[in-house]
ROLUM-561431 format. One record per residue (C-alpha): residue number from 1; residue in three letters; x, y, z. Coordinates in steps of 0.001 Angstrom, whole numbers. Example, Ala and Ser with C-alpha at 12.3 -4.5 7.8 and 13.67 -1.06 7.14 Angstrom:
# residues 2
<r><k>1</k><r>ALA</r><X>12300</X><Y>-4500</Y><Z>7800</Z></r>
<r><k>2</k><r>SER</r><X>13670</X><Y>-1060</Y><Z>7140</Z></r>
***
This chain:
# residues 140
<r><k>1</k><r>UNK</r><X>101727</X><Y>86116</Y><Z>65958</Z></r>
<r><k>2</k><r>UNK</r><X>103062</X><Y>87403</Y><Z>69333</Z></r>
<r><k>3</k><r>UNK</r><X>100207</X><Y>88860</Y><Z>71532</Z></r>
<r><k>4</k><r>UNK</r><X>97640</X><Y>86561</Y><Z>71333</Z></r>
<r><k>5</k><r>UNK</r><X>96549</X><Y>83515</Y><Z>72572</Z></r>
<r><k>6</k><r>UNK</r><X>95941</X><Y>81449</Y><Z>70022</Z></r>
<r><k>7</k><r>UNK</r><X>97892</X><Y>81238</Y><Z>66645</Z></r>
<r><k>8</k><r>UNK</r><X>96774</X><Y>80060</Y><Z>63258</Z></r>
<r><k>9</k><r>UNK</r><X>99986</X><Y>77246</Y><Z>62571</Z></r>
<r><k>10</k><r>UNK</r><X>99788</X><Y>75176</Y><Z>59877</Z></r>
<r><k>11</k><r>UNK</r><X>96051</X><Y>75136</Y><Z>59094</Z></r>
<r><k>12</k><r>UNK</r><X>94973</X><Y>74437</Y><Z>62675</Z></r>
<r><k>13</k><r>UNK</r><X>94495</X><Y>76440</Y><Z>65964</Z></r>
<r><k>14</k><r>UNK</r><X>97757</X><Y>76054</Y><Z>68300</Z></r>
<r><k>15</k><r>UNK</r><X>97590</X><Y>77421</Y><Z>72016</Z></r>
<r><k>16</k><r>UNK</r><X>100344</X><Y>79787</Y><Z>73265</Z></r>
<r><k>17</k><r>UNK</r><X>102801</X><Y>78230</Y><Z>75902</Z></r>
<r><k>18</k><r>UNK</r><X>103681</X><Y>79055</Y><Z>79603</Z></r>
<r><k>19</k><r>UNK</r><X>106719</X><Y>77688</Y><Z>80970</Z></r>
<r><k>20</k><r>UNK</r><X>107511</X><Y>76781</Y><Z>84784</Z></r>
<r><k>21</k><r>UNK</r><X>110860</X><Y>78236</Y><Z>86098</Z></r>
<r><k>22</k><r>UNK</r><X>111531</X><Y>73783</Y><Z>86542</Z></r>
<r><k>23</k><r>UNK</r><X>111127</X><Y>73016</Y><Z>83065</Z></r>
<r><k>24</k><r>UNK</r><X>112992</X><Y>76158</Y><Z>81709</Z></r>
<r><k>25</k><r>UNK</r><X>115956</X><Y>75235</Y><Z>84358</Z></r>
<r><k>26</k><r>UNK</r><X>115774</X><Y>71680</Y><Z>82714</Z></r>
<r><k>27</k><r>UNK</r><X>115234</X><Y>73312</Y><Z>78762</Z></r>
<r><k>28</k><r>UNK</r><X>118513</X><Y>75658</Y><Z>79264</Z></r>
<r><k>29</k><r>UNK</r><X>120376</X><Y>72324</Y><Z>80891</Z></r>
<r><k>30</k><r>UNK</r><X>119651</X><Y>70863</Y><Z>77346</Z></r>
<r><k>31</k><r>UNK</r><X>117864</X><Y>68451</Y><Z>78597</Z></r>
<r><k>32</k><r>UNK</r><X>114138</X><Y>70407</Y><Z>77640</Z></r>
<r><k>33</k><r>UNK</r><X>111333</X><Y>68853</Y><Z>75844</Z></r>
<r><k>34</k><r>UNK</r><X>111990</X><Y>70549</Y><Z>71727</Z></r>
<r><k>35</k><r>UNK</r><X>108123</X><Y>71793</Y><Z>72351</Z></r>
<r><k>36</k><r>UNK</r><X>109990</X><Y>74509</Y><Z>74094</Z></r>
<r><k>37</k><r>UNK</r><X>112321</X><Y>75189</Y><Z>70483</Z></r>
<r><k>38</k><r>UNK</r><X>108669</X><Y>74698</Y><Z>68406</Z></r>
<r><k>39</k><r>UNK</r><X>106834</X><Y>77278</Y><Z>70964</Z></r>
<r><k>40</k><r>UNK</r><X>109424</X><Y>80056</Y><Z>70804</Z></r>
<r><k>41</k><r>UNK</r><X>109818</X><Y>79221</Y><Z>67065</Z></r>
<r><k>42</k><r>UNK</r><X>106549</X><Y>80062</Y><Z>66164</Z></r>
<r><k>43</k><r>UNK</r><X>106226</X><Y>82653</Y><Z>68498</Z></r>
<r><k>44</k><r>UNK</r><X>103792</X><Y>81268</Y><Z>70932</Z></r>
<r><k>45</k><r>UNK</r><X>105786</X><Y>81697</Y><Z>74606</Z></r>
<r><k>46</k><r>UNK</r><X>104949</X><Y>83843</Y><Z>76949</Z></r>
<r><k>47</k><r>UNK</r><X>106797</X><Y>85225</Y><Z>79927</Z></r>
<r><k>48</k><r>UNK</r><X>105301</X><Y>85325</Y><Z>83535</Z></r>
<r><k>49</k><r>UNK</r><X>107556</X><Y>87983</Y><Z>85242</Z></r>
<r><k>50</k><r>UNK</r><X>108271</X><Y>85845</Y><Z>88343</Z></r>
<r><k>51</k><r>UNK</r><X>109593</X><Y>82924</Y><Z>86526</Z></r>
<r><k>52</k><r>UNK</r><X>111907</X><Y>85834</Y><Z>85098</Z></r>
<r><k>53</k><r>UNK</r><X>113008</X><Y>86708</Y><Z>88685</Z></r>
<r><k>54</k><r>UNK</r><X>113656</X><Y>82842</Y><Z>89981</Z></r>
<r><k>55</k><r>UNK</r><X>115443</X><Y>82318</Y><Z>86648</Z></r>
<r><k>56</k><r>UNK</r><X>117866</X><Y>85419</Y><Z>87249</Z></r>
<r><k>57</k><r>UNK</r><X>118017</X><Y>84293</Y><Z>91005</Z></r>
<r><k>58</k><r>UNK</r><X>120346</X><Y>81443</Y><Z>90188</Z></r>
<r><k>59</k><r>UNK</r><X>124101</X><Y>81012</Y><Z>90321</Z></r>
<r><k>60</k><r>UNK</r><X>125780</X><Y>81710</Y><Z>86581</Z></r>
<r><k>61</k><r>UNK</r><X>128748</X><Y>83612</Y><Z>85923</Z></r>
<r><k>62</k><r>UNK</r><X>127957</X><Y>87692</Y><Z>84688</Z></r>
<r><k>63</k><r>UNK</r><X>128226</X><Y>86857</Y><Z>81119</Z></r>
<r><k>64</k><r>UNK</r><X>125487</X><Y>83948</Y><Z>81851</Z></r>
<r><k>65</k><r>UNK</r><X>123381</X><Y>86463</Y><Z>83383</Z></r>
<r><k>66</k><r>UNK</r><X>123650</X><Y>88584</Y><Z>80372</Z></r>
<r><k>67</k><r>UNK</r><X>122569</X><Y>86128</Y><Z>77809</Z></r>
<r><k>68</k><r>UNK</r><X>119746</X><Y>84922</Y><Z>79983</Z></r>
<r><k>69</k><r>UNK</r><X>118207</X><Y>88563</Y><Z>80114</Z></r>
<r><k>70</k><r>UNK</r><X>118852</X><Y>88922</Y><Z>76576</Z></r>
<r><k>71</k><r>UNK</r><X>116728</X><Y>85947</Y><Z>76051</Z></r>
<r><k>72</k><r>UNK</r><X>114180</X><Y>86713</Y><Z>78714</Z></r>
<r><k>73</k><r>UNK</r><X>113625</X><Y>90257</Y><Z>76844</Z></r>
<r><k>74</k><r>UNK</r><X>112764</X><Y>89182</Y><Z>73614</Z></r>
<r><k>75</k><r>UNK</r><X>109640</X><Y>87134</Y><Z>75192</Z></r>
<r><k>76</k><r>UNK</r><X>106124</X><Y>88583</Y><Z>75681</Z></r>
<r><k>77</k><r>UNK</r><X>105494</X><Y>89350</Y><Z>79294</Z></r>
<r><k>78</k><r>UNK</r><X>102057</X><Y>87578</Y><Z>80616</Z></r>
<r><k>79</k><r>UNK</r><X>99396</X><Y>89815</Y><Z>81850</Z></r>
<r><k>80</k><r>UNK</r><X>100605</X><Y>91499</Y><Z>85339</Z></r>
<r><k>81</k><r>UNK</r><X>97969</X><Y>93961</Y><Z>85925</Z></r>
<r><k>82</k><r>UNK</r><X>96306</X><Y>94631</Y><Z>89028</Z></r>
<r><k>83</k><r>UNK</r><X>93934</X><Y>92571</Y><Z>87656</Z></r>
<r><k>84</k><r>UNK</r><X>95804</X><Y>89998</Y><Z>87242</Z></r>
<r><k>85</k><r>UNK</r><X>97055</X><Y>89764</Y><Z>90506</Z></r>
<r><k>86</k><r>UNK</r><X>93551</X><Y>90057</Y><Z>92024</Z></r>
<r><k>87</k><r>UNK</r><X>93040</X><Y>86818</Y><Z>90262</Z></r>
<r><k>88</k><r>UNK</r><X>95924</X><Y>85482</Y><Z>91647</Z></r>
<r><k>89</k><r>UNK</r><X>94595</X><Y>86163</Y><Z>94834</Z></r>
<r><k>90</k><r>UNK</r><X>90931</X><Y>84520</Y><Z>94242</Z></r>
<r><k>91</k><r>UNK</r><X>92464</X><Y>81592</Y><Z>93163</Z></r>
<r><k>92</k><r>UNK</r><X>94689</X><Y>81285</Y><Z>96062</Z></r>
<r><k>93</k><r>UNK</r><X>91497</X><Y>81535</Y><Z>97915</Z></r>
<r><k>94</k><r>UNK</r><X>89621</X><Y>78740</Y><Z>96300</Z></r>
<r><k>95</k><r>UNK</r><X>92164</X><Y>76717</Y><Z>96460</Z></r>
<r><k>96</k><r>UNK</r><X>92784</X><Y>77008</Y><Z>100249</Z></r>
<r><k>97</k><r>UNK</r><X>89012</X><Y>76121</Y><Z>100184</Z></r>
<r><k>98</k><r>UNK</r><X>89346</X><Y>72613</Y><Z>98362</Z></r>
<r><k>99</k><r>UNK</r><X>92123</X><Y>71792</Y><Z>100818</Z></r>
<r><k>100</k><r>UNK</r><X>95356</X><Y>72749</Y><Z>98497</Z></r>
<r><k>101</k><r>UNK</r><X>97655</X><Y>75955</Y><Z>99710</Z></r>
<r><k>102</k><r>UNK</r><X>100131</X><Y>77275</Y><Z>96765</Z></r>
<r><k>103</k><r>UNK</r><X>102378</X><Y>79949</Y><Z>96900</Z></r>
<r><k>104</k><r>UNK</r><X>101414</X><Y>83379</Y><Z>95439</Z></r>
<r><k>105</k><r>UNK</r><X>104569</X><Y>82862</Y><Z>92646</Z></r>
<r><k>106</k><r>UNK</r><X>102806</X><Y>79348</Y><Z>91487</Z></r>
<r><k>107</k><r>UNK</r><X>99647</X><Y>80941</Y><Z>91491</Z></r>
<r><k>108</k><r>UNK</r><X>100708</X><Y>83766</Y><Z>89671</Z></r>
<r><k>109</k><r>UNK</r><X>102053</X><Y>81055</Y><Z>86809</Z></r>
<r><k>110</k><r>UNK</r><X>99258</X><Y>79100</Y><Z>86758</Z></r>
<r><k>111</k><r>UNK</r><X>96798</X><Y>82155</Y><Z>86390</Z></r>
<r><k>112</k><r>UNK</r><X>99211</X><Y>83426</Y><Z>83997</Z></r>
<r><k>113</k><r>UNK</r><X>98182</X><Y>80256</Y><Z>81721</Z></r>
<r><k>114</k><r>UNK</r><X>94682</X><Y>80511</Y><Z>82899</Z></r>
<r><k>115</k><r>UNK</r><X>94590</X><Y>84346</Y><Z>81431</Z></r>
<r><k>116</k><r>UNK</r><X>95987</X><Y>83313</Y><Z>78624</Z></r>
<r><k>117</k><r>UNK</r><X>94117</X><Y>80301</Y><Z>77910</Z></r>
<r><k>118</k><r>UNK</r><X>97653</X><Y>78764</Y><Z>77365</Z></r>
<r><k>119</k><r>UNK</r><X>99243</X><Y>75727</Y><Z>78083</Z></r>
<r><k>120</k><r>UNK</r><X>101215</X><Y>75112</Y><Z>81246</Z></r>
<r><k>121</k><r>UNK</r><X>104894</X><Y>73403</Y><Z>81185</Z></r>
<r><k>122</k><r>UNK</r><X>106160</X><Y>72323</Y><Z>84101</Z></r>
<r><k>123</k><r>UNK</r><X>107466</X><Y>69512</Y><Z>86073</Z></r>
<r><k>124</k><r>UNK</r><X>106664</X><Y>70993</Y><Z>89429</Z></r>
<r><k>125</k><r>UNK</r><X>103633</X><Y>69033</Y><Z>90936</Z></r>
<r><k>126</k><r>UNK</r><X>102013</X><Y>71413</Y><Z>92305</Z></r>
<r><k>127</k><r>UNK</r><X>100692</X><Y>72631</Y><Z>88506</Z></r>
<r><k>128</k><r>UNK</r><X>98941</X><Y>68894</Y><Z>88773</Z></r>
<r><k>129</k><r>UNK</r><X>96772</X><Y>69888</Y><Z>91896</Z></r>
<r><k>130</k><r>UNK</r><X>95860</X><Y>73229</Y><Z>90203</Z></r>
<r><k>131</k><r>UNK</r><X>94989</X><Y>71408</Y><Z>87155</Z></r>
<r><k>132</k><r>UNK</r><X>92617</X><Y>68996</Y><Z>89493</Z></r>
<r><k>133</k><r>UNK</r><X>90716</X><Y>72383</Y><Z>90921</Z></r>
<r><k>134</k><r>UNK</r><X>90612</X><Y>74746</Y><Z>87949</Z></r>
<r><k>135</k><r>UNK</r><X>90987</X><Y>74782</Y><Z>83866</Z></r>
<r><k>136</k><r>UNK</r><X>94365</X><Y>74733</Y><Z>83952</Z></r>
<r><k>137</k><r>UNK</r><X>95987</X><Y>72689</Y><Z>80963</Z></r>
<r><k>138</k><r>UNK</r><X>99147</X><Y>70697</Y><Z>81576</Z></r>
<r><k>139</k><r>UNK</r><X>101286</X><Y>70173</Y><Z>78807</Z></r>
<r><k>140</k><r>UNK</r><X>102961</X><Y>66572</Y><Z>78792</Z></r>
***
């Protein structure tokens, strides 16, 4: 069930899935964990718009680029509100507070899985510090 959080799969209570612009580059190198395959399967991925933009940012041919915003398109977007972003923002702020600076994008993906209550993929180290300071969930 796209649009929410949390899906009934199986009998039990499954969390939807946000995915880091590193593990997607390592997914669509076909190297990627299959929880990726399983998420989008059952229809439990969701989008954060900057991810989108670093994605699109790299070097691929124009028919690359095509099939990558084909695929981009059919996900659900994560929140973006001005809302949102005002959480961004606070948790940018209590961050710098416990000592640990991010960068608006990785706050924006981490709040994006905080908003969500979703899981966070990503091999980017960073997401581990967050986790540390906040109720962000890693997925291993």
């Amino acid at each position: 069930m796209v649009g929410s959080s949390l899906t009934l799969i199986f009998g039990s209570l499954v969390s939807a899935l946000v995915v880091d612009t590193s593990s997607w580059v390592t997914y669509f190198a076909h190297r990627g964990p299959s929880v990726i395959d399983e998420t989008l399967a059952e229809g439990r991925m969701y989008l954060s718009p900057v991810v989108a933009a670093e994605l699109l940012s790299g070097k691929m041919t124009p028919r690359q680029r095509a099939q990558l915003e084909s695929f981009l398109l059919d996900l659900p977007l994560c929140p973006h509100g001005l809302e949102h972003w005002m959480r961004v923002g606070r948790l940018r702020a209590h961050l710098f507070l416990t000592g640990v600076s991010v960068s608006t994008p990785d706050a924006h993906v981490a709040q994006c899985a905080l908003d969500l209550n979703a899981d966070l993929l990503s091999e980017d180290h960073v997401f581990s510090t967050i986790a540390q300071k906040t109720a962000l969930r890693l997925l291993n």
